[in-house]
mmCIF file of the C-alpha atoms, coordinates in Angstrom:
data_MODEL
# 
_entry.id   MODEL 
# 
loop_
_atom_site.group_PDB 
_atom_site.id 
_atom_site.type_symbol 
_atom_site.label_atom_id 
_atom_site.label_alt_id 
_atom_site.label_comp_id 
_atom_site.label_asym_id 
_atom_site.label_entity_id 
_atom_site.label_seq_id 
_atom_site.pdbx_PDB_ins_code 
_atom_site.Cartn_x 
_atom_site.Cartn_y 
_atom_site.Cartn_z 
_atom_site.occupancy 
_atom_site.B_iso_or_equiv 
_atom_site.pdbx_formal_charge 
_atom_site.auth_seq_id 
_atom_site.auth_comp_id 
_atom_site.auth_asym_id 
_atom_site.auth_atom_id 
_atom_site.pdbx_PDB_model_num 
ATOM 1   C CA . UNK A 1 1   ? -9.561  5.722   12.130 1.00 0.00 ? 1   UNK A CA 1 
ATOM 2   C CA . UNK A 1 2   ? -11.904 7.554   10.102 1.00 0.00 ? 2   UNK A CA 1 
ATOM 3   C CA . UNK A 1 3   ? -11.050 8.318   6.350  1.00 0.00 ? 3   UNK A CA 1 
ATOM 4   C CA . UNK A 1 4   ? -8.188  11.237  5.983  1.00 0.00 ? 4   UNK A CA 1 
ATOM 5   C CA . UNK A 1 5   ? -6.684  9.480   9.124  1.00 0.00 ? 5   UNK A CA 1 
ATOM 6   C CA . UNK A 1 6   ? -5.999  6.234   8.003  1.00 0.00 ? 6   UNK A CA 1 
ATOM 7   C CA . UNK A 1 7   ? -2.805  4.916   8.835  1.00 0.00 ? 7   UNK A CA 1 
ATOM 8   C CA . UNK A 1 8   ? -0.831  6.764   6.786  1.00 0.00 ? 8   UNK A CA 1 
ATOM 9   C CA . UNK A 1 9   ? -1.722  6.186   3.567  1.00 0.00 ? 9   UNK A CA 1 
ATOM 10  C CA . UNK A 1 10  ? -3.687  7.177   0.478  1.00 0.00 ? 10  UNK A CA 1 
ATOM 11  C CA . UNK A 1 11  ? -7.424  8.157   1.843  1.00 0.00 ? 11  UNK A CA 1 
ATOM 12  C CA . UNK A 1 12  ? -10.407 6.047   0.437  1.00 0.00 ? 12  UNK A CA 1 
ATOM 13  C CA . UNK A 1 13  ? -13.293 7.838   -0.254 1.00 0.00 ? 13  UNK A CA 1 
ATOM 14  C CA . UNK A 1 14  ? -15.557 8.391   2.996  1.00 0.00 ? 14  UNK A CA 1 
ATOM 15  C CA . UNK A 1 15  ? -18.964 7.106   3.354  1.00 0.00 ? 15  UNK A CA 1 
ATOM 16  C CA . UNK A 1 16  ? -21.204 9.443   3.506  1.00 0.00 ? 16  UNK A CA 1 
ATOM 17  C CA . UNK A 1 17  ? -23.636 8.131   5.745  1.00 0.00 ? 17  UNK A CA 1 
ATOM 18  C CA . UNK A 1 18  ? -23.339 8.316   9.446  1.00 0.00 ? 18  UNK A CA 1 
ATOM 19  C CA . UNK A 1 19  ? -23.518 5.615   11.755 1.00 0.00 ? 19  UNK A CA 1 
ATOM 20  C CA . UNK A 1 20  ? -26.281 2.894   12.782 1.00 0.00 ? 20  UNK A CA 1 
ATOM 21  C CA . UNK A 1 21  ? -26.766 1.660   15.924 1.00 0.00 ? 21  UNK A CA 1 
ATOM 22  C CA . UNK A 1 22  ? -25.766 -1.792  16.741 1.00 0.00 ? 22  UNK A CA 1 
ATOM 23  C CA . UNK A 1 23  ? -25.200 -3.946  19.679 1.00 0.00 ? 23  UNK A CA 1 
ATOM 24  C CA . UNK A 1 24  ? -21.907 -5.724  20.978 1.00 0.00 ? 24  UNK A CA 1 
ATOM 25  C CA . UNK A 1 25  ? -21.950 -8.484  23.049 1.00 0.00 ? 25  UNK A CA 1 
ATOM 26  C CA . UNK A 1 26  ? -18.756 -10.265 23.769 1.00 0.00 ? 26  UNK A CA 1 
ATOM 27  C CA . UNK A 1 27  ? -16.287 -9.915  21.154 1.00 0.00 ? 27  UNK A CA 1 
ATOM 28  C CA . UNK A 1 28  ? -19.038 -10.079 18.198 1.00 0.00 ? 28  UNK A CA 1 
ATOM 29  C CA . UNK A 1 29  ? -21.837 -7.299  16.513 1.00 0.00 ? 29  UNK A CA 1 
ATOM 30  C CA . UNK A 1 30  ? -24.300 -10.809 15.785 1.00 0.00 ? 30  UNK A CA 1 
ATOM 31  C CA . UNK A 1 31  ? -26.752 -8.591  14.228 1.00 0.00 ? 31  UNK A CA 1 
ATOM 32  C CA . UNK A 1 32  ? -26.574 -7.194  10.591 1.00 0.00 ? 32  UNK A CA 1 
ATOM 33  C CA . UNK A 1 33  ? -26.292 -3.445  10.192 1.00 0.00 ? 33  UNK A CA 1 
ATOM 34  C CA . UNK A 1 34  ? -28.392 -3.661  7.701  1.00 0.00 ? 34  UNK A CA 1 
ATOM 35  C CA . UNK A 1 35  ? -30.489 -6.172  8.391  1.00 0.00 ? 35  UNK A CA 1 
ATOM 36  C CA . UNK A 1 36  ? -29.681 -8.153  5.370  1.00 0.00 ? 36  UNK A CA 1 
ATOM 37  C CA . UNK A 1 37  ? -27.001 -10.775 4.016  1.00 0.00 ? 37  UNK A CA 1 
ATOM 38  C CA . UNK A 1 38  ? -24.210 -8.734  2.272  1.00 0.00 ? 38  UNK A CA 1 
ATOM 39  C CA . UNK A 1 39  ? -22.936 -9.410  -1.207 1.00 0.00 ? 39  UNK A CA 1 
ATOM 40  C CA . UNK A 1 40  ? -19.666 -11.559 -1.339 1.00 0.00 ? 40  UNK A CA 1 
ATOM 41  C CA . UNK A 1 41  ? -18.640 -10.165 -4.627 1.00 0.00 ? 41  UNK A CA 1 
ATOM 42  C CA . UNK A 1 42  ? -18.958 -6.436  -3.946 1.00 0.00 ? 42  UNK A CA 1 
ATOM 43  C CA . UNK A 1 43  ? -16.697 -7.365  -0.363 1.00 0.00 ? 43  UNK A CA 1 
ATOM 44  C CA . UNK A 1 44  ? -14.394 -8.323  -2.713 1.00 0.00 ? 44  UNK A CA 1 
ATOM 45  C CA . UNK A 1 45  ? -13.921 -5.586  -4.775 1.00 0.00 ? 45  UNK A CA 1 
ATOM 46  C CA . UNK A 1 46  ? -14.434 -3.676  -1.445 1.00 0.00 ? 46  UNK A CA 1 
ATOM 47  C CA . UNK A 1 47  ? -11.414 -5.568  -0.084 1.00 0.00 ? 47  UNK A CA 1 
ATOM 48  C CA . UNK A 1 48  ? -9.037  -5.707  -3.137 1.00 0.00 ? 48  UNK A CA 1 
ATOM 49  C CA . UNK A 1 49  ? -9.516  -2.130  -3.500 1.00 0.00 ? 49  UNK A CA 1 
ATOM 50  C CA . UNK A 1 50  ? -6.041  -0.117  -2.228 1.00 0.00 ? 50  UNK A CA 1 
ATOM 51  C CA . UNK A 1 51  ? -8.425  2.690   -2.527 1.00 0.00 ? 51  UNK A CA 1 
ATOM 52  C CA . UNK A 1 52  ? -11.758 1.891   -1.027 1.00 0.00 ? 52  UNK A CA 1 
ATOM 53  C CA . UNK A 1 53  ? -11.094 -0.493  1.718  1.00 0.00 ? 53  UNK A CA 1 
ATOM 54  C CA . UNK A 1 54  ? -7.435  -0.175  2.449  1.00 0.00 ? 54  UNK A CA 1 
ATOM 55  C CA . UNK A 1 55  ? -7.269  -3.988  3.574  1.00 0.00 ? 55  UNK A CA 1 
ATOM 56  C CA . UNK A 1 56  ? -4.430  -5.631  1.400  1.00 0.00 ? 56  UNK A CA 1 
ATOM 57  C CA . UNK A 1 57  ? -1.732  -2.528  2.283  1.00 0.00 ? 57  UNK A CA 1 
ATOM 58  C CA . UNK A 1 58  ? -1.919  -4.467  5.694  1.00 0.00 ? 58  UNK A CA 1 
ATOM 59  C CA . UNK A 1 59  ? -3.387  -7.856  5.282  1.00 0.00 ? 59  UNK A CA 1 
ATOM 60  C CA . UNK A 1 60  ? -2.432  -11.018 2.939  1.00 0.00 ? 60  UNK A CA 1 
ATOM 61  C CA . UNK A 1 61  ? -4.791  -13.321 1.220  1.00 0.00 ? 61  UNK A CA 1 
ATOM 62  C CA . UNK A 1 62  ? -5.778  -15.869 -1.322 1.00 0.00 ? 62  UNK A CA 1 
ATOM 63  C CA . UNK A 1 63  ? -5.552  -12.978 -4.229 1.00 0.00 ? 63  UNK A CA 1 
ATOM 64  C CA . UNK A 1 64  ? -3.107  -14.464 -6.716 1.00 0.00 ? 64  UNK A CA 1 
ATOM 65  C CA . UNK A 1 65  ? -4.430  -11.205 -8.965 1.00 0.00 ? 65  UNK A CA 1 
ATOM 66  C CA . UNK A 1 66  ? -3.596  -8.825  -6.296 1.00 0.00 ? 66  UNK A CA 1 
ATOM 67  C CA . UNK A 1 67  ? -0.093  -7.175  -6.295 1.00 0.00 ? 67  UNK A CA 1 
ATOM 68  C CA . UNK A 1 68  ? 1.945   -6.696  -3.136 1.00 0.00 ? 68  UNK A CA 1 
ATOM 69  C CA . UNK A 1 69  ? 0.230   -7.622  -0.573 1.00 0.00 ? 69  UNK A CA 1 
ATOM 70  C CA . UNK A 1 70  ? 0.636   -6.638  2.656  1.00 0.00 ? 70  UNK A CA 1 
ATOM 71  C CA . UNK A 1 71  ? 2.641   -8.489  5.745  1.00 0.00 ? 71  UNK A CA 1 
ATOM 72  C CA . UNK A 1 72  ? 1.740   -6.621  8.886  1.00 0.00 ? 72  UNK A CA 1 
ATOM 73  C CA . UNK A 1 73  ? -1.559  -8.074  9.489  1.00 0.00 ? 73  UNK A CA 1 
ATOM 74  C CA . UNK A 1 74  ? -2.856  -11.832 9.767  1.00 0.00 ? 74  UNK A CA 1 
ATOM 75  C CA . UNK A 1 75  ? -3.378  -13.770 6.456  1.00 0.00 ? 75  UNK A CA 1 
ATOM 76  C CA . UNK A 1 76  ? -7.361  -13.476 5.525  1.00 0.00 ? 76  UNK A CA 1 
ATOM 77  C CA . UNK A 1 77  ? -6.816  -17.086 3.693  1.00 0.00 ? 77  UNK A CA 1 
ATOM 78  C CA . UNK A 1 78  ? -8.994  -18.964 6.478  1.00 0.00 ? 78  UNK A CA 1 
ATOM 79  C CA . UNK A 1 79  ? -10.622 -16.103 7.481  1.00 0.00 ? 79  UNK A CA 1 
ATOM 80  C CA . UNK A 1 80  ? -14.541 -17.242 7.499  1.00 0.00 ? 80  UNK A CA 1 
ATOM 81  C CA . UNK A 1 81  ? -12.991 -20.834 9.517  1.00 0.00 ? 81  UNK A CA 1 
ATOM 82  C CA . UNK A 1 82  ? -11.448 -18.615 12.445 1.00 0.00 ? 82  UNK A CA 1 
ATOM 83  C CA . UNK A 1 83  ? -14.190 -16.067 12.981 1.00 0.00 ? 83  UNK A CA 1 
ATOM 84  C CA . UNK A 1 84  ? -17.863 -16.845 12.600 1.00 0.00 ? 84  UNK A CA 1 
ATOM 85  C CA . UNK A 1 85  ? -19.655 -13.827 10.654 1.00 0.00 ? 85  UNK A CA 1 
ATOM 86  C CA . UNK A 1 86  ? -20.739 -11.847 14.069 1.00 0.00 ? 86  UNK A CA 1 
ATOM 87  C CA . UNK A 1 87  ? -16.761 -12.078 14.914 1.00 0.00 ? 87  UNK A CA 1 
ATOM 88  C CA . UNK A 1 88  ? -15.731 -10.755 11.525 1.00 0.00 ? 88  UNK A CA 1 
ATOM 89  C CA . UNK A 1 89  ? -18.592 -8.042  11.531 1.00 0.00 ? 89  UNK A CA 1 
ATOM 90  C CA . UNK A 1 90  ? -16.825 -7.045  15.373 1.00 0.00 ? 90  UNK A CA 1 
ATOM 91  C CA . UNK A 1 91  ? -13.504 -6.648  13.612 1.00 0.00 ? 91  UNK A CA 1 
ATOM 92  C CA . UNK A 1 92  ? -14.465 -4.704  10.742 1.00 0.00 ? 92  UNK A CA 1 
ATOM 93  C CA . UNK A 1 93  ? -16.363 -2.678  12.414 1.00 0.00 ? 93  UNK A CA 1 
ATOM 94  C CA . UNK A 1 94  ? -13.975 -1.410  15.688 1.00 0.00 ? 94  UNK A CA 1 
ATOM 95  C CA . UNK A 1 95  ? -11.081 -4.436  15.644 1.00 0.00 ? 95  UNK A CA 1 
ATOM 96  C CA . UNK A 1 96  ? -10.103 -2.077  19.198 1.00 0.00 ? 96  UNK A CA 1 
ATOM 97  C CA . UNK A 1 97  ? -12.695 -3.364  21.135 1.00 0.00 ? 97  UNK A CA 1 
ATOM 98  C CA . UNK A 1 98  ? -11.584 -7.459  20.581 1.00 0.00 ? 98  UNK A CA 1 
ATOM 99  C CA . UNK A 1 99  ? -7.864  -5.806  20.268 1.00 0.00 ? 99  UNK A CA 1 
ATOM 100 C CA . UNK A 1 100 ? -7.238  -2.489  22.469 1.00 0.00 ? 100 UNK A CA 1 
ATOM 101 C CA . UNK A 1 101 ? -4.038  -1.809  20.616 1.00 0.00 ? 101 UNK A CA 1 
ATOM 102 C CA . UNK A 1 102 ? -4.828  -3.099  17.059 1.00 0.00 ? 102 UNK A CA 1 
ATOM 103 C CA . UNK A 1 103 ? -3.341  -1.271  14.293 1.00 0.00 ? 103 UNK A CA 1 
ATOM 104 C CA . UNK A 1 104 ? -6.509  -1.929  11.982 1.00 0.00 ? 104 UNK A CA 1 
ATOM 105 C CA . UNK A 1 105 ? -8.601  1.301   11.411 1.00 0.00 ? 105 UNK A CA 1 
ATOM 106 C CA . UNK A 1 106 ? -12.163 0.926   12.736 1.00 0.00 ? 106 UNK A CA 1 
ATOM 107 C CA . UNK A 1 107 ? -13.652 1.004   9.388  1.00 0.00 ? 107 UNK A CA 1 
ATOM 108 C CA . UNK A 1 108 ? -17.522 2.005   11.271 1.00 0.00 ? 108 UNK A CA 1 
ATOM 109 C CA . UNK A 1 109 ? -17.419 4.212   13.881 1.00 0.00 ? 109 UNK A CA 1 
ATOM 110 C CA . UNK A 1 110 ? -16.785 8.202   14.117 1.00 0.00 ? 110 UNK A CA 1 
ATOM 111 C CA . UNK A 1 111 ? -15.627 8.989   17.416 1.00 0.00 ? 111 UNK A CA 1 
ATOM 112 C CA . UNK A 1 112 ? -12.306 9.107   19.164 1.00 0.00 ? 112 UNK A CA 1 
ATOM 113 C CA . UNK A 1 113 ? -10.683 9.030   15.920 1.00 0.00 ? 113 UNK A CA 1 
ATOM 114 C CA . UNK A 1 114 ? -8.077  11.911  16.016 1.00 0.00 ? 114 UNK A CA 1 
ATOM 115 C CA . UNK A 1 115 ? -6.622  13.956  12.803 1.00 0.00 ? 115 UNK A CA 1 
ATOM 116 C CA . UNK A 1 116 ? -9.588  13.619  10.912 1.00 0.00 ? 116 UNK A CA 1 
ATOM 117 C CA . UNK A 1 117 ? -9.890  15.987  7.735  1.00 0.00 ? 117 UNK A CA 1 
ATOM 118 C CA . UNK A 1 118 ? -13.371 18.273  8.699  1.00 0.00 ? 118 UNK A CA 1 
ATOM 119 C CA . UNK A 1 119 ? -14.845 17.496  5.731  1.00 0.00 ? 119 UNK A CA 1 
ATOM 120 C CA . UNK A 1 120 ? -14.591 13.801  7.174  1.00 0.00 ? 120 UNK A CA 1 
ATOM 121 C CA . UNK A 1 121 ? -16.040 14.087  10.845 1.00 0.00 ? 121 UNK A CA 1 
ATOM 122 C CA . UNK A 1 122 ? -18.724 12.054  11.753 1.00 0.00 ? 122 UNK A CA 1 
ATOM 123 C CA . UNK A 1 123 ? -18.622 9.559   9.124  1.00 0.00 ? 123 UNK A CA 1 
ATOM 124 C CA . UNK A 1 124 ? -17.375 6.366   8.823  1.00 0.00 ? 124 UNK A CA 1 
ATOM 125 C CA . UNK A 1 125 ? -14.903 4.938   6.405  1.00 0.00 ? 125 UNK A CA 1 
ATOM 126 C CA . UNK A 1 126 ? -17.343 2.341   5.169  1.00 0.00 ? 126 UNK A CA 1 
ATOM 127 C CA . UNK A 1 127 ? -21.019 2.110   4.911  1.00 0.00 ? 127 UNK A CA 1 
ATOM 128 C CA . UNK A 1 128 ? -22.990 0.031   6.455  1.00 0.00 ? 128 UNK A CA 1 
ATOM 129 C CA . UNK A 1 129 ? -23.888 -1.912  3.283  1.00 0.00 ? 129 UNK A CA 1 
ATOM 130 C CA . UNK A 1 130 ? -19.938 -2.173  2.854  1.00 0.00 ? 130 UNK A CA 1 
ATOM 131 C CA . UNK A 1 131 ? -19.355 -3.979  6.067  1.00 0.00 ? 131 UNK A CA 1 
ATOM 132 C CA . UNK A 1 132 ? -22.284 -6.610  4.829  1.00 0.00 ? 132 UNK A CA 1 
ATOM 133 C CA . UNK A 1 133 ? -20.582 -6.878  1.951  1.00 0.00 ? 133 UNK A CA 1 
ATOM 134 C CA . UNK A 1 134 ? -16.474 -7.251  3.338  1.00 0.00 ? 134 UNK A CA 1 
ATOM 135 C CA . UNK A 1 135 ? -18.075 -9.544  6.140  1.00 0.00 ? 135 UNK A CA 1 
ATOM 136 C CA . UNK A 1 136 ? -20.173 -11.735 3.425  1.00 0.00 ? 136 UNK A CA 1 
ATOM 137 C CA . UNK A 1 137 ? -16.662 -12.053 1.514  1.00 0.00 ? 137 UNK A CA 1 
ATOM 138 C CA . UNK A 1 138 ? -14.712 -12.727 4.203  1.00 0.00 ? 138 UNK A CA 1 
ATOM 139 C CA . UNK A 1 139 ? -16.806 -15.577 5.351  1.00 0.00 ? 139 UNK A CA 1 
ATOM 140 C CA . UNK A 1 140 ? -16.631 -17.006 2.237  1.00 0.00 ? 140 UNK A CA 1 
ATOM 141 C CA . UNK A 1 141 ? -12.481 -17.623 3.124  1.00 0.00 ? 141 UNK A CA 1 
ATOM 142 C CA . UNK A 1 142 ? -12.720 -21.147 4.854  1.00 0.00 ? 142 UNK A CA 1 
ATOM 143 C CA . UNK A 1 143 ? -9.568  -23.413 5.167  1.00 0.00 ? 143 UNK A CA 1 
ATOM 144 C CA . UNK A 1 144 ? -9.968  -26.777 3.741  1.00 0.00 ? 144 UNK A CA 1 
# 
């Protein structure tokens, strides 16, 4: 859902950019919305972040330096071996296509999102730049 709607927690800061066009096929976006390789470092700030991207509230990972961690959402250790990078992008993006009833927010898109703050229509929770970046990081997650 888009920014003041959330789940029910703490807000992050909306993007203020609107959406990009992109193209689905399947259960995977295989093109970047950017058109270039995201930074693994920044997705990891972006992902550690309770404020920015939300993710650990829900999800688990390899973050010994993360405090409580979330337990309603799959593990993201092994992340980057489950789903190939056009998978991840598809989740981050709108998990509701590949899952129709998918508790994860859809972190790039800006309509049928209901309860959204005015001053937060039409834009997404992330930028585009940010999904590169989350998607880069999460690839990055392989089991051994």
């Amino acid at each position: 859902m888009a920014c003041a709607a959330t789940l029910l927690f703490a807000a992050p800061l909306c993007a203020q950019e609107g959406v990009r066009s992109f193209e689905v096929r399947g259960d995977e976006i295989p093109q970047s919305l950017t058109g270039t390789v995201g930074d693994p470092a920044r997705g990891r700030e972006i992902v550690t972040n309770r404020f920015v991207g939300l993710c650990m509230l829900c999800h688990t990972g390899p973050f010994p330096d993360v405090p409580q961690q979330g337990t309603l959402a799959p593990d993201l250790k092994g992340a980057g071996t489950r789903w190939s990078v056009a998978q991840l992008r598809m989740r981050i993006v709108d998990s509701s296509r590949v899952v129709p009833d998918t508790i994860m927010p859809a972190y790039y898109r800006t309509d049928h999102l209901y309860r959204v703050a005015p001053q937060f229509r039409g834009k997404p929770v992330l930028t585009a730049e940010q999904i590169e970046d989350v998607v880069a990081f999460l690839a990055t997650l392989k089991e051994n």
